[in-house]
C-alpha positions in Angstrom: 2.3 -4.9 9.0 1.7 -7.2 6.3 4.4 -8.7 4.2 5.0 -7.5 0.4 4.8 -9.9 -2.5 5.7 -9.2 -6.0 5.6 -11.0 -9.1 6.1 -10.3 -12.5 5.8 -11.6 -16.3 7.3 -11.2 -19.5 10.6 -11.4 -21.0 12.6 -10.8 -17.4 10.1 -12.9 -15.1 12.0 -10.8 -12.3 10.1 -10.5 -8.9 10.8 -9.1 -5.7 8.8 -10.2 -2.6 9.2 -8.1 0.8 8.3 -8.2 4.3 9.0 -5.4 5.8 8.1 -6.2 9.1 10.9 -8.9 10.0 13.3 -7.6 6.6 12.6 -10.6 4.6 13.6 -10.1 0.0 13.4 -12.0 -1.8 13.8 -11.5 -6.1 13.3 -14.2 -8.6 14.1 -14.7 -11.9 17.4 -12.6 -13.4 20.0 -10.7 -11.5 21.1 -7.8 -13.4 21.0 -5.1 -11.7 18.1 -2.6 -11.5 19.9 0.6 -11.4 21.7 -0.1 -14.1 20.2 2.3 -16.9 21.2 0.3 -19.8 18.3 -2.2 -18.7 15.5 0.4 -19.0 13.1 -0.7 -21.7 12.9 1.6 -25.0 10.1 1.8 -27.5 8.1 -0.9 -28.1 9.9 -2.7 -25.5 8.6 -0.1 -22.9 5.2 -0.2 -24.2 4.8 -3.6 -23.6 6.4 -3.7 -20.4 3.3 -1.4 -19.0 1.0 -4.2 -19.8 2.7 -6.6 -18.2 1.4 -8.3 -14.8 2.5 -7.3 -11.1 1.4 -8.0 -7.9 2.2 -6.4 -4.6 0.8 -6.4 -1.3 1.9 -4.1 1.5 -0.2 -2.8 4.0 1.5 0.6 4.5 4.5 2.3 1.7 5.9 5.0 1.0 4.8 6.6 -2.2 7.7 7.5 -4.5 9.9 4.0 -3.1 7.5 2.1 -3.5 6.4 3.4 -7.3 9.9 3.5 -8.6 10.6 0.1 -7.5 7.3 -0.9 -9.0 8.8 0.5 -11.9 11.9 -0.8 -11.6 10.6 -4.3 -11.6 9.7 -4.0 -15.4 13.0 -2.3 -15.9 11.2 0.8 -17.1 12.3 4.8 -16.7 10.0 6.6 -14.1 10.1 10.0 -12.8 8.2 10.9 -10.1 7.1 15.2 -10.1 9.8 17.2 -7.3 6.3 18.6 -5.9 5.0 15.4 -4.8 5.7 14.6 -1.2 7.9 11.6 -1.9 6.8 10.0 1.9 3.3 9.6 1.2 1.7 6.7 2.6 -0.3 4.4 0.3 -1.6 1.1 0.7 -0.9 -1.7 -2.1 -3.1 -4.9 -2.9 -2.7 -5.6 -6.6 -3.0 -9.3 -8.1 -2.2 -10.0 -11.7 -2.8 -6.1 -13.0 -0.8 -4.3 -15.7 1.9 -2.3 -14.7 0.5 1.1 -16.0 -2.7 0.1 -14.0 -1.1 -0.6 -11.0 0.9 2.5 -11.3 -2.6 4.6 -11.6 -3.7 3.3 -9.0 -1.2 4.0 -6.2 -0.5 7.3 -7.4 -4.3 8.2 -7.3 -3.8 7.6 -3.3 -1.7 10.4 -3.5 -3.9 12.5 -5.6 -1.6 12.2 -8.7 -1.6 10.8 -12.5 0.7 9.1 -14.6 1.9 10.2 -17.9 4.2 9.2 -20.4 7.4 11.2 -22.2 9.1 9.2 -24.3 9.6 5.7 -22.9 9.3 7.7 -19.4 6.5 7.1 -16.9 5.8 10.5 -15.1 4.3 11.0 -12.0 2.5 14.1 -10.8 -0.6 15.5 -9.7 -2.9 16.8 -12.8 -2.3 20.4 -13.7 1.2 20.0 -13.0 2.0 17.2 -15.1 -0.2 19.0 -17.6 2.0 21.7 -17.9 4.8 19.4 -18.6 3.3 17.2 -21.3 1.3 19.4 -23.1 4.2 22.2 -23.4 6.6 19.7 -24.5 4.4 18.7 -27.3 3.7 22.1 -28.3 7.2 23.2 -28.3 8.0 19.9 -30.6 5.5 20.8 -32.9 6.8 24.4 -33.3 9.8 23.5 -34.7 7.6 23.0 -38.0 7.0 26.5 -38.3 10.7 28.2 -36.3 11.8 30.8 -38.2 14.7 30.2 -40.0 15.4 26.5 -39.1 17.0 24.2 -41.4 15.8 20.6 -41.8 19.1 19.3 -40.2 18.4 21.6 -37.2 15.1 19.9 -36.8 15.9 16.8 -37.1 18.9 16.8 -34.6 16.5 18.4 -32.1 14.3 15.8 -33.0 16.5 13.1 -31.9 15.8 10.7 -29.0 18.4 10.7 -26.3 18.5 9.2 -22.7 19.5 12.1 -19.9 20.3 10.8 -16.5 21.1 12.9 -13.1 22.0 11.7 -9.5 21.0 12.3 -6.1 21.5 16.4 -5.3 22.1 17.6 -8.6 20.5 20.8 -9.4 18.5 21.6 -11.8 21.0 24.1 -13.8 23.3 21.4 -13.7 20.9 18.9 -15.7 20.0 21.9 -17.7 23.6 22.4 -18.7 23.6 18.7 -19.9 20.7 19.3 -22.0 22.3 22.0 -23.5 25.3 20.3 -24.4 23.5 17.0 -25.8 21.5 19.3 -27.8 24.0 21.8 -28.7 21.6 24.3 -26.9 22.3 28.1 -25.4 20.1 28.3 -22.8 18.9 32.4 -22.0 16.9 33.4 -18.9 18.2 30.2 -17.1 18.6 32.6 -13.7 15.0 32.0 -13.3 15.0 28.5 -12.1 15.1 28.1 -8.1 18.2 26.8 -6.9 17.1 23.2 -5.8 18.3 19.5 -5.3 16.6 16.3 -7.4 16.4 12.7 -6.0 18.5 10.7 -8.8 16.2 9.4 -11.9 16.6 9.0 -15.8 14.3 9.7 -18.2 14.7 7.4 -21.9 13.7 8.3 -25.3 13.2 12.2 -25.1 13.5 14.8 -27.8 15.2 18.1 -26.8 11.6 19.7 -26.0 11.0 16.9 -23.8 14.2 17.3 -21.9 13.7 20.9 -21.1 9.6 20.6 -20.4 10.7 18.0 -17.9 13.3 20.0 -16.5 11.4 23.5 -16.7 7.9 22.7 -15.8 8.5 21.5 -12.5 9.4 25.0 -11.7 5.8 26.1 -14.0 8.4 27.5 -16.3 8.4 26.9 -20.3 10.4 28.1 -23.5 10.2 29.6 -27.2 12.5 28.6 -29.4 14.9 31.5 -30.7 18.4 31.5 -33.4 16.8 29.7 -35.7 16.4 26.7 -33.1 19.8 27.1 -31.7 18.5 28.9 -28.9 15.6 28.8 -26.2 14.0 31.5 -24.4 13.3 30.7 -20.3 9.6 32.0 -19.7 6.7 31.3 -17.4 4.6 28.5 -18.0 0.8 29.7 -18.9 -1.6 28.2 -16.4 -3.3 26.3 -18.8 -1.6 25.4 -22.6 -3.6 23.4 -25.1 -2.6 21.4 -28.5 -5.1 20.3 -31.3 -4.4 16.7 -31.9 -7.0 14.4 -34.1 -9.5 11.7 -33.2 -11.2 8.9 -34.8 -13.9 7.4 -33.2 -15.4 3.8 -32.5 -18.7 2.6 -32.4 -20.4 6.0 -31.8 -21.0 8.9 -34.5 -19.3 11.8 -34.5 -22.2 13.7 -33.0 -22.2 11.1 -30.0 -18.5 11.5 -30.0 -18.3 15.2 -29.6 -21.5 15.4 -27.3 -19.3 12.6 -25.0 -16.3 15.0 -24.9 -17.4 18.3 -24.5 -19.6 17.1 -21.5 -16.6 15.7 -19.7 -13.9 18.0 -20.5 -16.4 21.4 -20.7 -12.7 23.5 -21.9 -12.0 21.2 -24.9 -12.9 22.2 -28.4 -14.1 19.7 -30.7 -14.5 20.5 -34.8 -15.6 17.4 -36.9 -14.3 16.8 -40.5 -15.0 13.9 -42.2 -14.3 11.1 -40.3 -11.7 12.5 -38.0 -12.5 15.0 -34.7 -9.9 17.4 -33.9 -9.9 18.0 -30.5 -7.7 20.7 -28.6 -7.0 20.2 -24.7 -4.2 19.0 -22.4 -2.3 16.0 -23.3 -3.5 14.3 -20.4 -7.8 15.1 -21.8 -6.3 14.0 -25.1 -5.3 10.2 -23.8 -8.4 10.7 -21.9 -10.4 11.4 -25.3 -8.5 8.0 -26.9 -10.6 6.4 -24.2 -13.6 7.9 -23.7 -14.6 7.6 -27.6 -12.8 4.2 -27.9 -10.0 4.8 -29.9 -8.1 3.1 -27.1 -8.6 -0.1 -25.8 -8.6 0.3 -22.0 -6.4 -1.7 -20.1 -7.4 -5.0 -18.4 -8.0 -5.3 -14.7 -6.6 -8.7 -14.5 -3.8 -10.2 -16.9 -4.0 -14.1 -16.6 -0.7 -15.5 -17.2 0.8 -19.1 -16.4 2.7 -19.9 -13.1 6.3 -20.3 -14.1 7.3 -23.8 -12.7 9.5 -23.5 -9.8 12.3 -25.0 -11.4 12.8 -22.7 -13.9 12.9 -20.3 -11.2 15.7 -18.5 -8.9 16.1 -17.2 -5.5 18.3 -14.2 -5.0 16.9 -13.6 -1.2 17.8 -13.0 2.4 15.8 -13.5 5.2 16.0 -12.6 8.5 14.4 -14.0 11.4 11.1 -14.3 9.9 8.5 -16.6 11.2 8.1 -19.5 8.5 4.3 -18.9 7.8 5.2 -15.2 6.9 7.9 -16.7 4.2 4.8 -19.2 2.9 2.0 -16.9 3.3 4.5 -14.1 0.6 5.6 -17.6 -1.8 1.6 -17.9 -2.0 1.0 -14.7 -3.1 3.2 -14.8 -6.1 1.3 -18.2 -7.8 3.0 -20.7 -5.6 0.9 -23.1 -4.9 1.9 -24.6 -1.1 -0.2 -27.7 0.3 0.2 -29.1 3.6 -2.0 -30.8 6.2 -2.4 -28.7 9.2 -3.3 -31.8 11.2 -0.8 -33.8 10.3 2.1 -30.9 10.9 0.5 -30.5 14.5 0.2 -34.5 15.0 4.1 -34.4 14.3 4.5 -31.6 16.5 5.8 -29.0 13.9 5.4 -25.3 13.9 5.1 -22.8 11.1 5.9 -20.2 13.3 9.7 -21.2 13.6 11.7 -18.1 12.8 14.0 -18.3 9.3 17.0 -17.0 8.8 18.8 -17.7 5.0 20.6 -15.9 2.2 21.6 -16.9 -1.0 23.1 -15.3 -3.9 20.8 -17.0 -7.1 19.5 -20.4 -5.0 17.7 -22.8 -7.2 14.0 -23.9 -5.8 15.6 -27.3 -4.0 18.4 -25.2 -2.4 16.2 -22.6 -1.2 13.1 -24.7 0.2 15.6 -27.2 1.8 16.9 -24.5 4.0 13.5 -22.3 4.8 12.0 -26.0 5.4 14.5 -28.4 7.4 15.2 -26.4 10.4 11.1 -26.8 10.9 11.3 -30.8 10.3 9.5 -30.7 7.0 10.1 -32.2 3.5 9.0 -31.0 0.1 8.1 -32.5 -2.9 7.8 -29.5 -5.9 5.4 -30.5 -8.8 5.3 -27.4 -11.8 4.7 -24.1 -9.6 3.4 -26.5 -6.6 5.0 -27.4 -3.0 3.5 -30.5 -1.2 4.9 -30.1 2.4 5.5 -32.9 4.9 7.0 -34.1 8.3 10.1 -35.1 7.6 10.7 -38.9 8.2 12.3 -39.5 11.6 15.7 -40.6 11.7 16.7 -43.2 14.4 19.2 -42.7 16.6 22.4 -44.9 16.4 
């Protein structure tokens, strides 16, 4: 198997780089902890952190590890649907791509989408994380119209919060925090299965968003009742649409709606002004954004500057790892290494020397000294460059 190389930038310049042939990590950059929750990204924060640049090559993963930690690297929330197999296989080779792209594109292996709640990727195949976004933004916008609701009401169930669970909690049980975070009585709660949910958070979520997440991965939805002090348990409808408006770029309106209706054939389209309302899924609506070019679509490449390996750190253990392995993952995450094959060979040096070193936070001299001298090489570093070479001999006393 090939080794795994990541590399990130932005404001944490934190990278993890993997071979998970011979167990080689290695992270650069800060050290706070990733499962910490208070480092997930909220806002705008988040929405900058999914155009940030990754790269990862692996030659075999398994799908939900390998997208959280993806995730994880950008310290943002992701939730991966309980109907996805979570030991899917994919294969990774991404260079330089935004972090939403690269997402996309490993869970498209898997025959899923990603969507956003909040500042919480979701992960899921189509329909079924259609009936989780669109509900939630149906049952949001109902509480315009909910009999009886006063404006405080709204505006408390309205409010953002961040809902965590652990490893083997049930769904009732996250259900019972939603209700107390929302001050919530849940009815018809006997009809979600009795289950057990890998651990995961999900940031910046309204109360409709909570229970949609939490409810639709059962294909179960709610009406609000009690003047919004109550919600009813119900099945989710196979299909649920929401109107949302458009404004289109460099096309007509006529162009626009001739564009839509051909690619999403269930999606009405009424033009007023300059504005097309369009009612679909959530998912057809980002779609839409797109396809009339409302949105911008994301780059395929991000170019970025090497950060210079002194400003960088090495949190990393290796283990037994041939050294050309540990230089062929360095490469792969923009550090340049140079060396003279003829020249190692005239000095009778081998790359294929196994490694073995771990360090807490190593600085770039501490941690090339110790992958390097064992194989009779010196380094000189230049920016993000390594110039190997034989290591002058020594004589003997």
């Amino acid at each position: 198997m090939f080794g795994t190389a990541w590399l990130t930038r932005g404001r944490t310049r934190t990278g993890l780089l993997r071979s998970c042939l011979v167990g080689l990590t290695l992270s650069m950059g800060g050290t706070r902890s990733f499962a910490d929750d208070s480092a997930l990204r909220h806002g705008k924060e988040f929405a900058t952190a999914l155009t940030q640049p990754v790269s990862a090559v692996r030659k075999e993963a398994e799908l939900r590890g390998f997208l959280m930690r993806l995730a994880q690297v950008q310290h943002v929330a992701c939730v991966v649907d309980r109907r996805v197999d979570p030991g899917s296989a994919v294969g990774v080779s991404l260079q330089q791509v935004p972090l939403l792209r690269g997402l996309r594109d490993l869970a498209s292996q898997a025959g899923c989408e990603v969507g956003t709640l909040g500042s919480t990727l979701l992960i899921g195949r189509r329909d079924e994380l259609d009936r989780i976004l669109t509900p939630a933004a149906l049952r949001q916008q109902e509480l315009k119209t909910v009999t009886g609701i006063t404006t405080t009401r709204r505006v408390e169930l309205s409010r953002v919060r961040d809902i965590a669970w652990q490893d083997l909690d049930r769904p009732i049980d996250i259900l019972a925090s939603i209700q107390e975070r929302w001050s919530l009585t849940l009815h018809g709660i006997e009809a979600v299965p009795h289950d057990r949910w890998y651990g995961g958070t999900a940031v910046d979520i309204t109360a409709a968003e909570a229970l949609s997440l939490v409810l639709g991965q059962f294909d179960l939805t709610f009406e609000w009742i009690d003047a919004g002090r109550g919600v009813q348990i119900i099945p989710a409808p196979q299909r649920c649409e929401i109107a949302q408006p458009h404004r289109t770029r460099a096309m007509s309106l006529a162009e626009a709606t001739e564009k839509i209706t051909s690619r999403f054939p269930q999606a009405k389209v009424e033009a007023a002004g300059t504005t097309l309302t369009v009612t679909a899924t959530m998912l057809e609506q980002e779609d839409v954004a797109y396809l009339i070019g409302e949105k911008a679509p994301l780059p395929e490449h991000v170019a970025s500057e090497a950060t210079p390996l002194s400003r960088r750190r090495f949190p990393v253990t290796i283990v037994r790892t041939p050294l050309s392995k540990v230089l062929a993952a360095l490469g792969e995450q923009q550090i340049d290494i140079h060396y003279d094959p003829s020249e190692l060979e005239q000095a009778g040096i081998s790359l294929e020397v196994p490694v073995s070193v771990k360090f807490e936070n190593a600085t770039a001299e501490e941690f090339f000294t110790a992958i390097l001298t064992p194989a009779g090489l010196s380094f000189t570093i230049d920016g993000a460059s390594i110039t190997l070479r034989p290591a002058p001999q020594v004589p003997s006393p």
